[in-house]
C-alpha positions, 0 to 999 in steps of 0.5 A: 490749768494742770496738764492732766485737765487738759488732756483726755486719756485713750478711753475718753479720747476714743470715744469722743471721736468714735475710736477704740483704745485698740485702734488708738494703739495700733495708729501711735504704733504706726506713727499716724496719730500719736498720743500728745503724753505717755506717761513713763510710769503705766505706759498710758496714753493721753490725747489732746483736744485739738488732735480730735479732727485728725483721728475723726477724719482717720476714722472716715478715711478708714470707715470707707476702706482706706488703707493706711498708707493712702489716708496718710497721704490724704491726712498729710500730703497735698490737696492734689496728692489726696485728690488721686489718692481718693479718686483712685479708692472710689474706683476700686471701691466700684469694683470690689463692690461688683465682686461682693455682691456676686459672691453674696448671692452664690453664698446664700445657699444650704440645706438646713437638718434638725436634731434637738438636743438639750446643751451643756453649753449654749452661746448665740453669734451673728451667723455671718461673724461665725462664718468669717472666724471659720474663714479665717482659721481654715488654713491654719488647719494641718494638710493630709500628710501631717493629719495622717500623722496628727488626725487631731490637727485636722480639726479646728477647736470650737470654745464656748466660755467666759462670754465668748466663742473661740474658733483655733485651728493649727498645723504646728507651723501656724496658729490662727484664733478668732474670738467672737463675743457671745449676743448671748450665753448659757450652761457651763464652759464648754469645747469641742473639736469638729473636723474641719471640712465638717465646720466649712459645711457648718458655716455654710449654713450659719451665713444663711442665718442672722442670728446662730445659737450654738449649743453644745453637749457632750460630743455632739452639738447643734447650731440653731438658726432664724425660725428655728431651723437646726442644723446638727453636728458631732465632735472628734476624739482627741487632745488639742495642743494648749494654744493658751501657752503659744499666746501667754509665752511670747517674748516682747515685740522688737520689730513693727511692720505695717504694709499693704496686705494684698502687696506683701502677699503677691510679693511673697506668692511666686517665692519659695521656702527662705523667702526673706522680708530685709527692714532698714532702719528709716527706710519707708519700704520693706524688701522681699527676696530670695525665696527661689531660682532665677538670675537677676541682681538680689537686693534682699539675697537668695536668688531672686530679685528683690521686691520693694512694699511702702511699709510704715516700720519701727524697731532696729534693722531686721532680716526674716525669712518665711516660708510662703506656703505658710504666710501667704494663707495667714495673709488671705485670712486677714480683714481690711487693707492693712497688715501689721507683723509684730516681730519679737526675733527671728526664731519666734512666732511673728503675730500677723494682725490688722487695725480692722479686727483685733478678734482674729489673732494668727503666729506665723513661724519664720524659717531659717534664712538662706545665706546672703550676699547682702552686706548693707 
């Protein structure tokens, strides 16, 4: 039989084991489920059939809330290793849910207003996907002193066109975009810019609803909830910066690093601007440093001692720097356990994103890195 019959591309694949190509993607790039062939030509990926009970039980392992590096040791360590490593999981899981269901009860507050209005541009979302994106782009929003410079920073943009919202928001050092897919849509293409304590306050009310219809005219708009409850808002003056250029000029990923989200935020938290990530080639962690006063040995420089995270890497050995106060937000903004920084130098935006939600999209811009001692 010709080896093509044989094979499934990442679409029939995917499907067949309840994966999307982007998921595919994302795991070949981490070394957790490679493709059998790529072909050197397209790039395209190909799966075999006796790979399917793998990525099925990836997909479980996921679909329960795994992160990566724990389903990989259940996928291939030991009977006893994947025993703690999901008796450990369950025992979070305990927790996090606790914690959920406090926060959902105190969320499911608001006061709805009412102003029909005829839209130039009309999309419906789900009203809990709209409160998320307005979640995950609010710290890439600019602070006081440079919104006093740049009001039009202040405020977060809101896109309806091609069947799709876009939330994005920017402080010059970060930008963060979230695309939603439209239930459904209406009128012509359509944008506005709302300020960004006023969009909070939108989502808010939107987290109320199921289901939101967003209407737009003009420089005004409203949102439209279940049993018809409205709730109006209006548009702010000015030019936002042409994000689509930032996305369409980034240079070529060189570096991939897949680490435990919560781990590199707290590693980077207590650091200061230079804080630096050091990647070594073959080594399974990453090291944080710098960043900060203090004695103490410095594996990766700077003055602070430096910080192992398990980290699945690819790409040659990198140093980076970031400020904090940057990349801590962009990690909170995250969804799922994992966090994947795609890397094209040290002096271009790096794209911070996860397997669990390809829709949200932010660039982190690194900074000049302090001096080191290092010399490995």
């Amino acid at each position: 039989m010709d080896e093509s019959d044989e094979l499934l591309g990442i679409g029939a694949f995917g499907r067949r084991v309840g994966l999307a190509p982007s998921a595919l993607r994302f795991y070949d790039d981490c070394g957790v489920l490679r493709p059998v062939r790529v072909d050197p030509a397209s790039g395209y990926r190909f799966y075999g059939a006796e790979q399917e009970g793998r990525a099925v039980l990836l997909r479980r392992l996921r679909e329960a809330g795994l992160p990566l590096l724990d389903a990989r040791a259940v996928l291939d360590g030991g009977e006893a290793e994947a025993r703690t490593v999901l008796h450990s999981h369950v025992e979070r899981t305990r927790q996090a849910a606790d914690a959920a269901r406090a926060l959902i009860e105190e969320m499911l507050r608001g006061s709805p207003a009412e102003t029909p209005q005829q839209p130039q541009g009309r999309a419906g979302v789900g009203g809990a996907e709209l409160a998320s994106a307005v979640r995950q782009v609010g710290p890439a929003v600019a602070y006081a002193e440079t919104r006093a410079k740049y009001p039009v920073l202040g405020c977060v943009l809101l896109e309806l066109d091609d069947g799709e919202v876009r939330v994005v928001a920017t402080d010059r050092y970060r930008l963060a975009v979230r695309t939603l897919r439209a239930m459904t849509t209406g009128g012509a293409p359509s944008r506005l810019l709302i300020d960004a304590g006023e969009l909070a306050d939108m989502a808010a009310w939107a987290l109320r609803h199921q289901h939101v219809d967003i209407e737009v005219n003009g420089d005004e708009g409203r949102l439209i909830g279940d049993g018809g409850e409205c709730r109006a808002f209006v548009g702010c003056a000015g030019e936002f910066p042409d994000y689509r250029v930032v996305l369409d000029g980034m240079g070529t990923v060189r570096h991939r690093i897949v680490a435990d989200r919560t781990a590199l935020r707290e590693a980077f938290a207590e650091r200061e601007k230079g804080a630096v990530i050091t990647v070594r080639a073959g080594a399974p962690v990453v090291v944080v440093s710098g960043g900060g006063g203090g004695g103490g040995e410095e594996r990766g420089g700077g003055g602070r001692s430096g910080v192992e995270v398990s980290a699945v890497c690819s790409g040659p050995p990198l140093r980076i720097a970031f400020d904090p106060a940057v990349l801590v937000p962009a990690l909170d903004a995250g969804v799922g356990p994992d966090v994947l920084l795609e890397v094209a130098s040290e002096s271009e935006p790096v794209v911070v994103r996860s397997a669990d939600q390809g829709s949200f999209t932010t660039l982190v811009m690194p900074v000049r890195a302090l001096v080191s001692r290092e010399t490995g």
